[in-house]
C-alpha positions as CSV (number, residue, x, y, z in Angstrom):
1,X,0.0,0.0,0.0
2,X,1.5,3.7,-0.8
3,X,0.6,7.1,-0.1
4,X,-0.9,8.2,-3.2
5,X,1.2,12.1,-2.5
6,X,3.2,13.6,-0.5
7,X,4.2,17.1,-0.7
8,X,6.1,20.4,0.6
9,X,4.1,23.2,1.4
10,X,6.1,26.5,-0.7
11,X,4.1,28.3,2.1
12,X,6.3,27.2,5.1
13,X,9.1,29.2,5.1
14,X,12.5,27.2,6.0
15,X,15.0,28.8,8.0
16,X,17.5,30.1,6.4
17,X,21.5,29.5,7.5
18,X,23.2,32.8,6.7
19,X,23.4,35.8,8.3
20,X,19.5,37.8,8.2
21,X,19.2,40.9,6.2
22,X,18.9,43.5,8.7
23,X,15.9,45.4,9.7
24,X,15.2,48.5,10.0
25,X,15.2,49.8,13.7
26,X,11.6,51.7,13.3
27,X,10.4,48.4,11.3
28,X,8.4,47.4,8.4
29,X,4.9,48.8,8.2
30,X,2.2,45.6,8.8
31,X,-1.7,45.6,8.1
32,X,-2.8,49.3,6.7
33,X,-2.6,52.5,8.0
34,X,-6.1,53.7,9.2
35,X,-7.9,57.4,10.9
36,X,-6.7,58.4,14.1
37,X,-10.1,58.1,15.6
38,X,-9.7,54.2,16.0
39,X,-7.5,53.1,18.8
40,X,-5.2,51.1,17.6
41,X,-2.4,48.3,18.9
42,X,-0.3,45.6,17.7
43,X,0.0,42.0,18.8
44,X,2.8,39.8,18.1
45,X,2.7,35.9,18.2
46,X,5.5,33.4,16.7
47,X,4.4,31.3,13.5
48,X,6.2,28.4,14.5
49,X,8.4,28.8,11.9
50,X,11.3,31.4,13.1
51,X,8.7,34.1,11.8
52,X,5.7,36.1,13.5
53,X,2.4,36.5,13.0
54,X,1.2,40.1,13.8
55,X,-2.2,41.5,14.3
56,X,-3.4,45.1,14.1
57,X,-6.8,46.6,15.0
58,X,-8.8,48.0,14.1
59,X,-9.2,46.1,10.5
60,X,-8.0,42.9,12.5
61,X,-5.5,42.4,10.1
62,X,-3.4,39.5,10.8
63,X,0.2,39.0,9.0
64,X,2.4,36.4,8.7
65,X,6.5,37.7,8.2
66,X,9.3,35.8,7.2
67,X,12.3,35.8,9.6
68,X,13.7,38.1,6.9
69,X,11.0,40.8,7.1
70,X,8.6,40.1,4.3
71,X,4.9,39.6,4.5
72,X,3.7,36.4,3.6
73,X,0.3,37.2,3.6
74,X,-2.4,39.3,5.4
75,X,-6.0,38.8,6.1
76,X,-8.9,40.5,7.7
77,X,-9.9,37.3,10.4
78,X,-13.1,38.8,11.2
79,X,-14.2,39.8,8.1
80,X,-13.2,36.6,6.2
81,X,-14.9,34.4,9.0
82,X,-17.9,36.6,8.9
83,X,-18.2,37.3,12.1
84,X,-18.4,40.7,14.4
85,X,-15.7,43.5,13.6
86,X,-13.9,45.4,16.5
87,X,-13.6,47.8,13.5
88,X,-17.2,48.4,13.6
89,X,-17.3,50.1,16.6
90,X,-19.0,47.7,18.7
91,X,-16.8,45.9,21.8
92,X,-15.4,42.8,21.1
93,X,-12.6,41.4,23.1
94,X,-10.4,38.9,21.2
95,X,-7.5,37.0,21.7
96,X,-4.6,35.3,18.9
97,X,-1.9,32.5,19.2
98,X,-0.2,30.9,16.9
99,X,-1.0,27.2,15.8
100,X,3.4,26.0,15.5
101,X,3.2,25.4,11.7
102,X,2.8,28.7,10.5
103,X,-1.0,29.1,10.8
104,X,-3.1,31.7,13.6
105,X,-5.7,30.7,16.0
106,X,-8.5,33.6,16.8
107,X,-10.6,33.7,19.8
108,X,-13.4,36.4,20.2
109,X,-17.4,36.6,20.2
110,X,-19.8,36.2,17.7
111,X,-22.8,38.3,16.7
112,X,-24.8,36.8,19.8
113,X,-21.8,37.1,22.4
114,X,-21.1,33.4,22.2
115,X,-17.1,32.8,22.6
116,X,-16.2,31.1,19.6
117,X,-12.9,30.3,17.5
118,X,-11.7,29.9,14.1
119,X,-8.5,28.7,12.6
120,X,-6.3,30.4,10.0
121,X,-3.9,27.8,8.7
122,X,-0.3,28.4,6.9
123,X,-1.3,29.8,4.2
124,X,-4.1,32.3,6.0
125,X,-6.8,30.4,4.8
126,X,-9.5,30.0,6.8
127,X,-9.7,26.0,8.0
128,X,-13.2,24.5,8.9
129,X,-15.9,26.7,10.1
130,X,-16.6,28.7,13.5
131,X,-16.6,26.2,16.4
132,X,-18.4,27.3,19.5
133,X,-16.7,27.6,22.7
134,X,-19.4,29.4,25.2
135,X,-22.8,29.9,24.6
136,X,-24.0,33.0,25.5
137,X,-26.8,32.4,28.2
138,X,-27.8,35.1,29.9
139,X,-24.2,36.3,30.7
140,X,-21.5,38.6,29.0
141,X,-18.4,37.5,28.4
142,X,-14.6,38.8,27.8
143,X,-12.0,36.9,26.0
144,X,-9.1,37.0,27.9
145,X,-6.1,34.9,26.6
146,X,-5.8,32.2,23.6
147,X,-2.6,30.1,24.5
148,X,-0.9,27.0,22.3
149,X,-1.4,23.9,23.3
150,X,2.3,22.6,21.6
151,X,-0.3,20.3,19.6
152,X,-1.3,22.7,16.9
153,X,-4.8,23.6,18.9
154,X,-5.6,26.3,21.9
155,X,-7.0,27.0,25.2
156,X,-9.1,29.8,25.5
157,X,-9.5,31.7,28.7
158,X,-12.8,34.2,28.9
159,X,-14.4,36.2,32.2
160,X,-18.0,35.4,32.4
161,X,-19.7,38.7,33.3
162,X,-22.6,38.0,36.0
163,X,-23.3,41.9,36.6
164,X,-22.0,44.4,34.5
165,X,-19.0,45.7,36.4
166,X,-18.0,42.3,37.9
167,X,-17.0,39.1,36.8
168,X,-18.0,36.2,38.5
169,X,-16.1,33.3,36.3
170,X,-12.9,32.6,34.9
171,X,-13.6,30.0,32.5
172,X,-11.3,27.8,30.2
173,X,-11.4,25.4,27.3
174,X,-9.3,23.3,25.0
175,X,-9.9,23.4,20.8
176,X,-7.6,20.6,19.1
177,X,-5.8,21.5,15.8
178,X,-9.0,20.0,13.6
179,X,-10.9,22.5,15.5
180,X,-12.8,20.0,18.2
181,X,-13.9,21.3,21.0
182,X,-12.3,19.1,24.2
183,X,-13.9,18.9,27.8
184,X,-17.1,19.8,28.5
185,X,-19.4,22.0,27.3
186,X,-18.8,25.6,27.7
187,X,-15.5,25.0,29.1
188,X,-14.9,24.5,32.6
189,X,-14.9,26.8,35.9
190,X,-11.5,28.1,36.8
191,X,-12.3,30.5,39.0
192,X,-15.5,31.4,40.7
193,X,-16.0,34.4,43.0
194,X,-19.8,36.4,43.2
195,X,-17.6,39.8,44.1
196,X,-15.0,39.4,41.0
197,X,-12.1,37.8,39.9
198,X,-9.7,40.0,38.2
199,X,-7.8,38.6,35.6
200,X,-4.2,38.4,36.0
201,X,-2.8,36.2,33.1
202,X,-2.5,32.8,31.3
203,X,0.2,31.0,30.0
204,X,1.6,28.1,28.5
205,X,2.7,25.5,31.4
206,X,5.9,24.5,29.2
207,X,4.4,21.0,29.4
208,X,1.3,21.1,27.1
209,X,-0.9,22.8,29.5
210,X,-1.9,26.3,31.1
211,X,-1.7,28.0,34.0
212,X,-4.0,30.8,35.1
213,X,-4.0,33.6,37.7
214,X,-6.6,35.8,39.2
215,X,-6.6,38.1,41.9
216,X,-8.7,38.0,44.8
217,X,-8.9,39.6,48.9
218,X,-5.7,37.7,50.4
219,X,-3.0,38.4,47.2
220,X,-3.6,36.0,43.8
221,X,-4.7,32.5,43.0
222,X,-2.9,30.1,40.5
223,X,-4.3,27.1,39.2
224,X,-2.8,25.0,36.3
225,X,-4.9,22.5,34.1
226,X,-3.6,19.7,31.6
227,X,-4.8,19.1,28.5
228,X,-7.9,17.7,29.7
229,X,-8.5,20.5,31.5
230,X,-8.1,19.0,35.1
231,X,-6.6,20.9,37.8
232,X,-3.3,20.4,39.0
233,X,-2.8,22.2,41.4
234,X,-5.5,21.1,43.5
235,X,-8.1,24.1,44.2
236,X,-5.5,26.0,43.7
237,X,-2.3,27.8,45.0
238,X,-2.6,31.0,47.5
239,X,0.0,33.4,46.6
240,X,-0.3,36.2,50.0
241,X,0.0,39.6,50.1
242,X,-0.2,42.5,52.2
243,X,-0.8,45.4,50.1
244,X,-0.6,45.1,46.3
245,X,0.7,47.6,43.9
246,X,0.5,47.1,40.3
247,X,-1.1,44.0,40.0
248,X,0.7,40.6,39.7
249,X,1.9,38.7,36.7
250,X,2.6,35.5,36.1
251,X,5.2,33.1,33.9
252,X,5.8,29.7,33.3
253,X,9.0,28.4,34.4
254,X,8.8,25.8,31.3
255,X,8.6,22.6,33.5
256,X,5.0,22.8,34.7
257,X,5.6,25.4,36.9
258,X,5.5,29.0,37.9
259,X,6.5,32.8,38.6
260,X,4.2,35.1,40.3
261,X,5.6,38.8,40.8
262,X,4.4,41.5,42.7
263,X,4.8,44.6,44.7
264,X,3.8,43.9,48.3
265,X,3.8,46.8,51.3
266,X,3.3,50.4,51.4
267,X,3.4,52.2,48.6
268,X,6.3,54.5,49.7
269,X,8.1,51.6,51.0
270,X,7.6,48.3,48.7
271,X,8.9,45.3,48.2
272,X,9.3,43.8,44.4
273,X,8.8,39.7,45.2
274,X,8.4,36.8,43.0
275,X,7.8,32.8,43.9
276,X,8.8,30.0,42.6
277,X,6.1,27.2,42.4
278,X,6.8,23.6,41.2
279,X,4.7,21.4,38.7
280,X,2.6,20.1,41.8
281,X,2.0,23.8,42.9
282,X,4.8,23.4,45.8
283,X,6.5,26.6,46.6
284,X,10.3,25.6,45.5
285,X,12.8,23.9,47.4
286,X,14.3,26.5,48.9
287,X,12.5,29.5,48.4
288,X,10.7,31.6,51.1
289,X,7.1,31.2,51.8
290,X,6.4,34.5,51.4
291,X,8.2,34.7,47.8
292,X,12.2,35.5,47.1
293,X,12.6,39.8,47.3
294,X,13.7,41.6,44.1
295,X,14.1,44.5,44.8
296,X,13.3,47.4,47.0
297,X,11.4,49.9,45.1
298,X,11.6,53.8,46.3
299,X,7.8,54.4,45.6
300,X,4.8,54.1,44.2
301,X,6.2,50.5,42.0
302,X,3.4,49.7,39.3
303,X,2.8,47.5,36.1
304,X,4.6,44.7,37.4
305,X,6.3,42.0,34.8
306,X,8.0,38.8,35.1
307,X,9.5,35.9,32.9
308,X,11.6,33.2,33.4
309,X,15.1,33.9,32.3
310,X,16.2,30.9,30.7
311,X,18.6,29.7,33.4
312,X,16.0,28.6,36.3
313,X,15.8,32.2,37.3
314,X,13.0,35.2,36.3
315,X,13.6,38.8,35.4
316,X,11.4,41.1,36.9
317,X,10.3,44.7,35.7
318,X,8.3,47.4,36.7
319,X,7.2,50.7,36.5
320,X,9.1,53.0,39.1
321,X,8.2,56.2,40.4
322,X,10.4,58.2,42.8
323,X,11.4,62.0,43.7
324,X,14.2,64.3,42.7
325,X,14.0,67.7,44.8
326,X,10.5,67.3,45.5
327,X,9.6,66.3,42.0
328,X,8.4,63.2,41.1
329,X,10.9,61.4,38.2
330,X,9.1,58.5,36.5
331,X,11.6,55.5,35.1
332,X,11.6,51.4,35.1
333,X,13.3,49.1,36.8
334,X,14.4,45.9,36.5
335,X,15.4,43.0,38.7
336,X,17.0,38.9,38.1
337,X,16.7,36.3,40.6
338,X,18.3,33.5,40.6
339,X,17.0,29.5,40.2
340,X,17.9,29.5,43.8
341,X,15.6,33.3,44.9
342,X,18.9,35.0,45.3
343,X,19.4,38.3,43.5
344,X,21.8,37.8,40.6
345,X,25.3,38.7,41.3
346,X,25.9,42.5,39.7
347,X,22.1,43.5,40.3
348,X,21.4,47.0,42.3
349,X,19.6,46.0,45.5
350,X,16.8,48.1,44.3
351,X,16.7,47.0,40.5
352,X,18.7,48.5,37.6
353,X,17.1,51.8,36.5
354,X,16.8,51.5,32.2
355,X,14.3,54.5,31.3
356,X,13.8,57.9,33.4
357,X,11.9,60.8,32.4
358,X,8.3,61.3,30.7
359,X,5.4,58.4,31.9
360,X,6.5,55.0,30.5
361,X,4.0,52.6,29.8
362,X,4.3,48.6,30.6
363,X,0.6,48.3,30.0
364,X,1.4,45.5,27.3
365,X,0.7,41.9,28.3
366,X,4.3,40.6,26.8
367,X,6.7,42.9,26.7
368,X,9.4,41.2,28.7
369,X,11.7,38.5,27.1
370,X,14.2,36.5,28.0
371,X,17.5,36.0,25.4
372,X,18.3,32.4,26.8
373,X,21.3,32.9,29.0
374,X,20.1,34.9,31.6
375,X,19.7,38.3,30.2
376,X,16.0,39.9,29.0
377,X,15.2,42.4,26.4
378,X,12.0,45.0,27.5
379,X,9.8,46.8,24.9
380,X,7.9,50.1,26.6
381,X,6.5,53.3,25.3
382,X,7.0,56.9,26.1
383,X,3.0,58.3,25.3
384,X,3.6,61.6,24.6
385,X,1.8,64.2,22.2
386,X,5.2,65.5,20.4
387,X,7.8,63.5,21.6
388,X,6.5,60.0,22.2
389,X,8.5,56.7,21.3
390,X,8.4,53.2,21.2
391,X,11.6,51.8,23.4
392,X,13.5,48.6,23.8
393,X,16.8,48.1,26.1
394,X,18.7,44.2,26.3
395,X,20.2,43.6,29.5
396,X,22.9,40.5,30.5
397,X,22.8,38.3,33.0
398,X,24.6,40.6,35.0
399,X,22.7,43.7,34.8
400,X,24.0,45.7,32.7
401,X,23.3,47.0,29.1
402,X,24.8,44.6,26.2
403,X,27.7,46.6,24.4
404,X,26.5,49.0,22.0
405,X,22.9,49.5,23.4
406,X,22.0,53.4,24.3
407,X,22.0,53.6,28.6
408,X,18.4,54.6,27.8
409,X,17.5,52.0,25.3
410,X,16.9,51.7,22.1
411,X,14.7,54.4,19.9
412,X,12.1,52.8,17.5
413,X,10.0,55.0,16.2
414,X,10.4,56.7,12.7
415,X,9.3,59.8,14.0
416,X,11.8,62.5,15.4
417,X,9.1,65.0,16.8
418,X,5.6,63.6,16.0
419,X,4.5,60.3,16.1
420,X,2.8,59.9,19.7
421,X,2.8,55.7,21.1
422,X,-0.7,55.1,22.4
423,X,-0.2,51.6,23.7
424,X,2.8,49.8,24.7
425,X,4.9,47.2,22.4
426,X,4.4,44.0,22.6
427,X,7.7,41.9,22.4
428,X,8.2,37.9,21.7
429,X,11.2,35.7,21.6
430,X,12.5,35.1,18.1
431,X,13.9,32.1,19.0
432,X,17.6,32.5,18.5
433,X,18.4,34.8,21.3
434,X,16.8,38.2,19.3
435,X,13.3,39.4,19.8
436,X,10.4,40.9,17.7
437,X,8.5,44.1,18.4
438,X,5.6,45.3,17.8
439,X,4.1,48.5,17.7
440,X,1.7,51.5,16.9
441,X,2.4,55.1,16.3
442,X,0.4,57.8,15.0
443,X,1.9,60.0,12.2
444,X,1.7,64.2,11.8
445,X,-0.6,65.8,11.4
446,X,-2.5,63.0,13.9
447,X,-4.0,61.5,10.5
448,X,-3.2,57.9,10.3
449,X,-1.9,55.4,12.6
450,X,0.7,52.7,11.5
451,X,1.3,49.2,13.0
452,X,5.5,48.6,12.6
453,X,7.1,45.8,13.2
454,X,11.0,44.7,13.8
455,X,13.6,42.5,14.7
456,X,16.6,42.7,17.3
457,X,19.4,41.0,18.3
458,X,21.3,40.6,21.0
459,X,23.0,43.5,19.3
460,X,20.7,45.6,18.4
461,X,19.3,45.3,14.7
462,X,18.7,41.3,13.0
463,X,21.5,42.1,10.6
464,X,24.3,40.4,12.4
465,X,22.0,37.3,13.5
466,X,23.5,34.5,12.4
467,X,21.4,31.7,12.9
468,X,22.9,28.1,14.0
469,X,22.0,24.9,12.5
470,X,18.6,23.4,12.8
471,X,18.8,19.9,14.5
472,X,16.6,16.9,12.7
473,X,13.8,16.6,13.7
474,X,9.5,15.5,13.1
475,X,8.5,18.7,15.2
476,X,4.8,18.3,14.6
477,X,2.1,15.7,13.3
478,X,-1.3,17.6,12.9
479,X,-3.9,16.6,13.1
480,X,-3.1,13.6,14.5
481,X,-5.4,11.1,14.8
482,X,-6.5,12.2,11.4
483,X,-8.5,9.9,9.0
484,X,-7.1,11.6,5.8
485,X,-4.2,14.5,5.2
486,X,-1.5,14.9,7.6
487,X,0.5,18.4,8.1
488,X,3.9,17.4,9.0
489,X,6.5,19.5,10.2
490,X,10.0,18.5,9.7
491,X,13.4,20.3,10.1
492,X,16.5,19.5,7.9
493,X,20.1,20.6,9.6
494,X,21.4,21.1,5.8
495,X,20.3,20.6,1.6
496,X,21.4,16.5,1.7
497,X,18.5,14.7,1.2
498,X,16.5,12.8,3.8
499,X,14.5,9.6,3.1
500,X,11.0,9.9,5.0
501,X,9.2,6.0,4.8
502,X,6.1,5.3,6.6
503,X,5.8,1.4,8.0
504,X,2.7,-0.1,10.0
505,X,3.5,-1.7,13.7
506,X,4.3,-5.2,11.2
507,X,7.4,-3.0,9.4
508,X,5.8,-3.0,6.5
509,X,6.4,0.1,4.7
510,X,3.9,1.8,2.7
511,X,5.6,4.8,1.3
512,X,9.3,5.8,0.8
513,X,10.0,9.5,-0.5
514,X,12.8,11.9,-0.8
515,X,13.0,15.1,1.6
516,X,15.1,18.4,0.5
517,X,16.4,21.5,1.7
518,X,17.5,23.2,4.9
519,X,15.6,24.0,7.7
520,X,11.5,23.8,8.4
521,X,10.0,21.6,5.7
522,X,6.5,21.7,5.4
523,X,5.1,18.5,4.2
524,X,1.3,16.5,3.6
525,X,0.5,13.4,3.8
526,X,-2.3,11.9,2.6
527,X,-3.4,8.6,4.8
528,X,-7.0,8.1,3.6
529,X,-5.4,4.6,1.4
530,X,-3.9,3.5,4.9
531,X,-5.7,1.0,7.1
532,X,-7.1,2.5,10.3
533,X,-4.4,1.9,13.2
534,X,-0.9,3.1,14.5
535,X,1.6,3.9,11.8
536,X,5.0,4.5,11.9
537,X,7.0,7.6,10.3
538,X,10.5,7.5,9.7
539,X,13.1,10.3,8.5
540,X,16.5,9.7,7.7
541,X,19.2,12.1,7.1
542,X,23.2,11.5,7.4
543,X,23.0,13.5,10.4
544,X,20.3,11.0,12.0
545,X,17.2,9.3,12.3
546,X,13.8,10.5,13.1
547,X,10.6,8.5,14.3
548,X,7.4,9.5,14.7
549,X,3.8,8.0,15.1
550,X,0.8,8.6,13.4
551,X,-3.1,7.4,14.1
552,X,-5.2,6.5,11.3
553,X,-9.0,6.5,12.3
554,X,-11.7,5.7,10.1
């Protein structure tokens, strides 16, 4: 028996082994400009693929770039779905993540309020129809996070509203990469509280699941849930405080686990903390029980930030106000802690100051990023009617700028004088140690607004990124079960060839083909001739071999 095809998908980009052109620091212009009257931002999630996928409101354009800087392709996800447009003025809360093959998952409402998803696959083509999430009952509802799943599908995290004003239920729910609904209907109850539950975030678990925080009267409350959507962490993990300023923030420590940072004490005399919690939802061997201190902030600390650093450790930043002859000086800080809850070694006691001057804005959800080896990059914005910028500084693991970065980070913008920043950047991983931005500025005369977008390494600009060589590998099988085409991703460490066979659990092989070409490989394979049961892939390449297994349903 043979696969009757097998083919590479021209629209997965692979990832190139030479040195990136370089991108402009104030970036390429993504989605359209559009009237000042809208309010406008720019969301950034990875492809999968080395590149991004960025969305701009109001049109809800979303576009997929190339590592490189060019645009793919771009499409309205609303509009093309037929469902209801931010753009039309109504309020719509919606949420994107990437699928890891070079596609975009949506999350938002429908015309009746329903939370619902749809699926934009590598190409931007819209996959399947609208699948329901939440019905709308007699409650609104407020999409607050769409996170991968490392399995090509989603979870979806939305407050249920029981009284305008207050939100009485975090909810959650899984959508598989075919678009199927898992768990029960209407997703399950993470969080229940008559009063309200603010929202503090949800992320990725780093082990195919999520974890979700909320605030409530003692501090904040983190609960992870596996891919079934069970709890982990029993009813939940406390996380105590005395007096909160600036919210909390969570991270994933990539292992099942977690960060939680916050300011805790008097305003004029805070505390920056963060805790360490294990995959059970144990506070960490060795860490306090009232969280690891950060810092020491002067005053009034807000806008709090964390992510794990790469090494075991978090960086933590923050917006910092203190006084200068009376005057109140406005900056951001930031802080590292050790795996351990120690304050990394070249650290000030009270975090290192990297912006002063004008109101700075952290208001982003992701604007802190870690460059793997103990260092982070933060993206903020200066709002300001003449002189406003969009900002990003990269710090080492030792506090202090990396060679060549301005003291007061890095100028984006493409505007000297005008060009006011509305909301703050929003700033991913890149995957080789660089970082993407994203962000939104407003040309003179205060006419249009333009989404840009770029690219940084460690030293500043992608043009001296020189990417290392792709291991072998079957990333990704989707869907899988399937009962006809399967989207594979593979990843080729140089241009030799590679022989991919498939073979039932017997060894008998039903296809044999030829791979080619460096890097992400986008290939389909078309099972509906294979007898329903577990099948084997194989790729071999002189570097290695490759299994993988695939589920043939009927």
């Amino acid at each position: 028996m043979r696969l009757p095809s097998l083919l590479t998908a021209a629209f997965l980009a692979a990832i190139p082994g030479a040195a990136l052109a370089a991108w402009p620091v104030s970036g390429i212009v993504v989605g359209d400009p559009f009237y000042y009257h809208f309010r406008a931002h720019v969301s950034v999630v990875p492809d999968g693929v080395s590149g991004v996928i960025a969305t701009t409101n109001p049109w809800n354009m979303a576009s997929r770039v190339d590592p490189q800087g060019g645009i793919l392709w771009s499409v309205e996800q609303f509009s093309a779905a037929g469902l209801r447009s931010p753009s039309l003025g109504t309020w719509v809360s919606y949420a994107n993540t990437g699928d890891g093959a070079g596609g975009v998952w949506l999350a938002t409402q429908d015309t009746s309020t329903s939370v619902v998803a749809v699926h934009y696959g590598a190409g931007g083509v819209l996959q399947g129809g609208i699948a329901t999430l939440r019905d709308r009952a007699s409650v609104d509802q407020w999409v607050r996070a769409a996170v991968p799943d490392q399995r090509g599908g989603m979870f979806v995290v939305w407050s249920s509203f029981i009284q305008p004003g207050t939100e009485g239920e975090i909810r959650a729910t899984h959508v598989d990469a075919a678009g199927h609904v898992a768990g029960p209907a209407n997703g399950v109850v993470v969080f229940a509280d008559p009063q309200g539950t603010p929202f503090v975030g949800a992320v990725a678990d780093g082990a195919g699941g999520l974890l979700v925080a909320t605030a409530n009267a003692k501090g904040a409350v983190v609960q992870r849930l596996d891919v079934t959507l069970a709890p982990r962490f029993g009813a939940g993990v406390q996380i105590e405080a005395s007096q909160v300023n600036g919210g909390f923030s969570v991270a994933a420590t990539g292992h099942g686990g977690a960060f939680v940072a916050w300011s805790d004490g008097p305003a004029d005399a805070a505390v920056m903390r963060v805790q360490r919690l294990d995959a059970s939802g144990l506070v960490a061997s060795g860490w306090p029980a009232a969280g690891a201190v950060a810092a020491t902030p002067t005053r009034l600390p807000g806008s709090t930030h964390v992510a794990a650093d790469g090494t075991g450790g978090a960086c933590i930043a923050w917006f910092d106000q203190h006084e200068t002859t009376g005057e109140p000086v406005y900056g951001i800080r930031v802080s590292r802690v050790l795996a351990n809850g120690t304050i990394a070694h070249g650290w000030e006691p009270a975090g290192v100051e990297i912006a002063e001057g004008g109101y700075p804005s952290l208001d982003s959800p992701s604007l802190l990023v870690a460059d793997g080896t103990g260092g982070c990059y933060l993206a903020w914005a200066i709002p300001s009617l003449f002189n406003g910028g969009a900002y990003a500084q990269h710090l080492v693991a030792d506090g202090s700028a990396f060679p060549g970065w301005p003291a007061g980070g890095l100028a984006l913008n493409s505007y000297t004088v005008y060009g006011p920043i509305y909301d703050s950047p929003y700033a991913i991983a890149d995957g080789h140690g660089g970082v993407y931005v994203g962000w939104d500025e407003e040309s003179y005369p205060m006419t249009y607004h333009t989404a840009r977008l770029t690219r940084l390494s460690p030293g500043g600009p992608a043009g001296d990124v020189h990417l290392p060589t792709p291991p072998l590998s079957l990333a990704r099988i989707a869907p899988n079960p399937a009962s006809g085409l399967f989207t594979v991703s593979a990843t080729m460490p140089d241009d030799r060839p590679a022989k991919l066979e498939v073979f039932d659990l017997a060894g008998r092989i039903s296809y044999v083909g030829e791979v080619r070409g460096t890097g992400e490989r986008g290939l389909t394979l078309d099972a509906s001739t294979l007898a329903p049961g577990v099948h084997w892939m194989r790729l071999t390449h002189p570097t290695g071999i490759r299994t993988a297994r695939i589920i043939v349903v009927r």
